[in-house]
N, C-alpha and C positions, 0 to 999 in steps of 0.2 A: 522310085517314089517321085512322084507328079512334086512340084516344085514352082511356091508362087514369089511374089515379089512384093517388100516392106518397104519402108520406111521408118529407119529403125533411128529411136532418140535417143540421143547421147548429150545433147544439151543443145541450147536453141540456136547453136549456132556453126551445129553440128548433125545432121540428118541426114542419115545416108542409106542408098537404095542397098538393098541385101535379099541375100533369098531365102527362103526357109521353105520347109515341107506343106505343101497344103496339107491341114488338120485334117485327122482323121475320125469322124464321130463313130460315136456305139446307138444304141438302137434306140436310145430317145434324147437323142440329140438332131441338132440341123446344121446343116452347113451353109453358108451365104456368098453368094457373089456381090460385093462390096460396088456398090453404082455412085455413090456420091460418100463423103464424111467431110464434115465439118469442123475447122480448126476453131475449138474455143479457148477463148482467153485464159482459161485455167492451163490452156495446153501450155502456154508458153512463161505461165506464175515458173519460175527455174528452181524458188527455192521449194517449191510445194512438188514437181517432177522429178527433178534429176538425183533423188535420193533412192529412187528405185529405176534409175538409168544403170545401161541402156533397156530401152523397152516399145515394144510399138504401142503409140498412145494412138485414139479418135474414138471417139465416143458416140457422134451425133452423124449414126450414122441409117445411111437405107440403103436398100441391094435387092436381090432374086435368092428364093430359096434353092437350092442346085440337088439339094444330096437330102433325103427326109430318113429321121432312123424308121424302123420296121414300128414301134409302140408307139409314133407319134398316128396321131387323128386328125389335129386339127388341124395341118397344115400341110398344103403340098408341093411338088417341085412345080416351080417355074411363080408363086407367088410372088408379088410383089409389098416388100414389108419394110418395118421400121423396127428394129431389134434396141431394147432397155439396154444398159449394161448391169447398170445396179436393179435390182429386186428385193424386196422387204419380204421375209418370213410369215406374215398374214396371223401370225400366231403369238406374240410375245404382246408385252404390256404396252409398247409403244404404239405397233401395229392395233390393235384392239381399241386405242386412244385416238385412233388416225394423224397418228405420230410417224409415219409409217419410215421417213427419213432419217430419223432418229434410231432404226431398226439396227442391232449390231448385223444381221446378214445384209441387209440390204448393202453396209458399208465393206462387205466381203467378197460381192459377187462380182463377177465381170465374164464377158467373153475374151474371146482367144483367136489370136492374139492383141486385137484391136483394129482401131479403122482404118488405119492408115494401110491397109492390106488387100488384097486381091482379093481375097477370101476369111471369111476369117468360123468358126466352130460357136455353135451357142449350145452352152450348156440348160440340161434338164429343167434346173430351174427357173433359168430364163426365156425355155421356152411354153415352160407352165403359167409361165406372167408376165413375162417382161416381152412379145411379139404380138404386134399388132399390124394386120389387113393395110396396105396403103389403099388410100381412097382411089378409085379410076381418075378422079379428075386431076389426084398432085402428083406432081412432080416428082422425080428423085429427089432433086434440087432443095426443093420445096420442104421435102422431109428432113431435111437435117435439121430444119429450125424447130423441130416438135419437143425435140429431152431439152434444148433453150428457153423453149416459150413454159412448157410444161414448169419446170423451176420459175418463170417470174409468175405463172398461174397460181402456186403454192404461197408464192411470197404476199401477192394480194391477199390470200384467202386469210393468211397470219397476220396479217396488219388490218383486216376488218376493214378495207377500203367500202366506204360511202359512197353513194352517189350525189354529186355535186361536192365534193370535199376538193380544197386546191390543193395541189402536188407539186413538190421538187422533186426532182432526179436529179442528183449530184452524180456525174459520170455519163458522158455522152455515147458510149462503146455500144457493142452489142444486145448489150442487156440494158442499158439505159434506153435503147430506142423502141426493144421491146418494151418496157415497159408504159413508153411514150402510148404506143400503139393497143398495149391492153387496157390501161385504165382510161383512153379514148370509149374502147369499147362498154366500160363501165359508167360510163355519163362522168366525169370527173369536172372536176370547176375547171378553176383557170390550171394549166399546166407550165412547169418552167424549170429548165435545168441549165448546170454548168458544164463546162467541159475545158481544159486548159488547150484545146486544140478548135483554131478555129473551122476547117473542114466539117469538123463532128459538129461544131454547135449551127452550123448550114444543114445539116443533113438532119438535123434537131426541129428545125422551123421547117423541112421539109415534110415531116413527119408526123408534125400536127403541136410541137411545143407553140404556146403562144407566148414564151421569150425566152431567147437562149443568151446566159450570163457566162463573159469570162469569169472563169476557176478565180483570178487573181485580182477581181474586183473582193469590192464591199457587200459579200452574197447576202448580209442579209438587209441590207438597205437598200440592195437590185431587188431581193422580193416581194421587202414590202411597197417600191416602187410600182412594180408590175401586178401588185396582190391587192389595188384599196389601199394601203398604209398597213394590210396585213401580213402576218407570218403564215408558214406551209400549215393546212393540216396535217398533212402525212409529209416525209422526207424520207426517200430511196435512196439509200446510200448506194452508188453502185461501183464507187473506184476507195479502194483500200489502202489509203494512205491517210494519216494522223491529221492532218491540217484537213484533210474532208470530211473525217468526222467530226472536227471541230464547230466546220459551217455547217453541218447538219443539226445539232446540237442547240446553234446560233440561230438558226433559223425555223424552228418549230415552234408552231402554236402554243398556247393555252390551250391543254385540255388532249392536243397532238401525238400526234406515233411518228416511231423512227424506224425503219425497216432496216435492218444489217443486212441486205443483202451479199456487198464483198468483204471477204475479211482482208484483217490485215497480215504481215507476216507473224508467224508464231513467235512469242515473246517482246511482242510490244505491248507495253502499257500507255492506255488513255486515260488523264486525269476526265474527272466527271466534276462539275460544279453540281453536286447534290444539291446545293439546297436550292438551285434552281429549278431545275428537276423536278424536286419535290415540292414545289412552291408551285411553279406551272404545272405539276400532274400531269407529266409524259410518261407515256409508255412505250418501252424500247422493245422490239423483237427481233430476231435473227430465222435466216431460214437457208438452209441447203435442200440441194437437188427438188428431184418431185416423185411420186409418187404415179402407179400404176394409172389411177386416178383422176390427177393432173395431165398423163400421158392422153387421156382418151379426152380429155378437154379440150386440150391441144390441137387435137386431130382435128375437132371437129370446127377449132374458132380459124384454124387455118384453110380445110375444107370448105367452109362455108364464106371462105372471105370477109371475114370479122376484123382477121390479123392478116394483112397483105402482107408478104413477105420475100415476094421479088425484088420487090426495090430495091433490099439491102444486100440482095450479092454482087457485091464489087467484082470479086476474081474467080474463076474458075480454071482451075491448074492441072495437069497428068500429075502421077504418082510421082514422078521420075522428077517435078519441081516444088516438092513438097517442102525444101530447105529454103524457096523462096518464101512460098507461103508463110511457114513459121517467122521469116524475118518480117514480112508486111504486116502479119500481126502483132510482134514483139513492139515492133516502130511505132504501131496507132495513129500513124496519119492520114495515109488515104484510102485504108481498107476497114470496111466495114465488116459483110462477111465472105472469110476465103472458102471457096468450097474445091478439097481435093476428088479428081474424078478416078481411082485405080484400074479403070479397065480402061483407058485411054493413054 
């Protein structure tokens, strides 16, 4: 039995190469040559991971199709594609609501084994919804920021972002600079976020913030500095820690949304000053992942250079330095995004 090469998790400070069987599919299944996968910051949350360690994690990934079952159609060997991991059911109350993340399959599904892999098996129903044509003109590279941007796509869409409305991004990482970069694309007012690292809040003003606030100032007397004397309309939460949601909280308009974009860890509780709240008329939403949807949005705002997305890969690593990777990310200092290459 042919025999590829993981990267297998065991905790972030522990990743080790191992070999397992190249999957074997049945006759409507695909099988994928893994060209790039992308380390996201969930990879490295340890308490939200390593409860189902060991395991090969990589999510955001694109490759070659290699192996096509005999009932598949729409696709064939040698494609070049961008594989879901999660997929929604199309059929339940959520789905039908275009809830579609809220789907209990969607929250079921995955490929096999994961990215961090040679190769890796995409099942049936991932290949009924969840694989998508890479454009000729992107990238491998390029395509791993499509399941990232796709979730901050979805998170706009839940916070009803406006055109001309000012924005914080609390969290300067990967998904804050997306977001930097999508509500650019939406005409957004003034933009401004923090970051407790100051590399990130450089790479913040690089990217179109028009002021990047240390985390450990007075965030909400830096925005209405930078805002008029005004507060956010909207506020991105994008780093999950209790004292962020605080300034986010602190720093919303009258009238304002708060986007939950990261969580926090399971069993913390955040006091709420209701009656502020309630007094300003905020509205709070939360959003995970994205939707098939969001995925073909994606494609097309990175395709068409709406969302530039070179700029932000810092590193690019072999399979075989994937233990680095994960520390450069776990660190957040001076890596933006790491992209693992397994056929190198």
């Amino acid at each position: 039995m042919e025999k590829m090469k993981v990267a297998m998790y065991y905790n972030n400070n522990d990743i080790r190469i191992e070999e397992m069987p190249v999957p074997e599919i049945n006759d409507n299944e695909l099988l994928v040559r893994v060209q790039s996968s992308g380390i996201c910051g969930s990879d490295v949350m340890e308490w939200y991971r390593i409860k189902k360690a060991p395991r090969v994690l990589g999510h955001e990934i694109t490759g070659d199709i290699v192996e096509v079952g005999r009932n598949v159609k729409k696709y064939k060997v040698g494609d070049r594609v961008f594989v879901s991991h999660h997929v929604p059911c199309n059929n339940c109350k959520y789905c039908l609501n275009d809830q579609h993340t809220l789907c209990d399959t969607l929250h079921s599904t995955n490929f096999y084994p994961g990215g961090f892999a040679e190769y890796l098996k995409v099942p049936e129903i991932n290949v009924d919804r969840g694989v998508f044509i890479l454009p000729r003109e992107m990238s491998y590279d390029e395509g791993v920021f499509i399941e990232p941007l796709a979730c901050v796509v979805r998170g706009m869409q839940i916070a009803r972002m406006k055109s001309g409305q000012n924005v914080l991004i609390i969290g300067s990482g990967i998904a804050g600079l997306l977001h930097i970069k999508l509500v650019r694309t939406l005409d957004a007012g003034r933009v401004i976020v923090t970051d407790i690292n100051d590399s990130r809040l450089q790479m913040a003003k690089k990217m179109g913030a028009d002021a990047a606030i240390h985390a450990k100032k007075n965030v909400p007397e830096q925005v209405r500095k930078h805002n008029n004397g005004k507060l956010a309309d909207l506020v991105v939460l994008c780093a999950g820690v209790p004292s962020a949601v605080k300034q986010a909280i602190q720093s919303v308009n009258r009238g304002g949304t708060i986007l939950f974009f990261a969580p926090t860890e399971p069993g913390v509780d955040i006091p709420f000053p209701l009656f502020d709240l309630w007094n300003k008329g905020i509205t709070m939403v939360s959003t995970y992942a994205g939707s098939p949807k969001d995925i073909a949005e994606a494609i097309d705002l990175i395709n068409l250079k709406k969302v530039n997305v070179k700029d932000m890969i810092t590193h690019k690593l072999p399979l075989s330095e994937t233990a680095k990777g994960f520390k450069l990310v776990a660190e957040a200092k001076n890596s933006i995004k790491v992209v693992i290459e397994p056929q190198k």
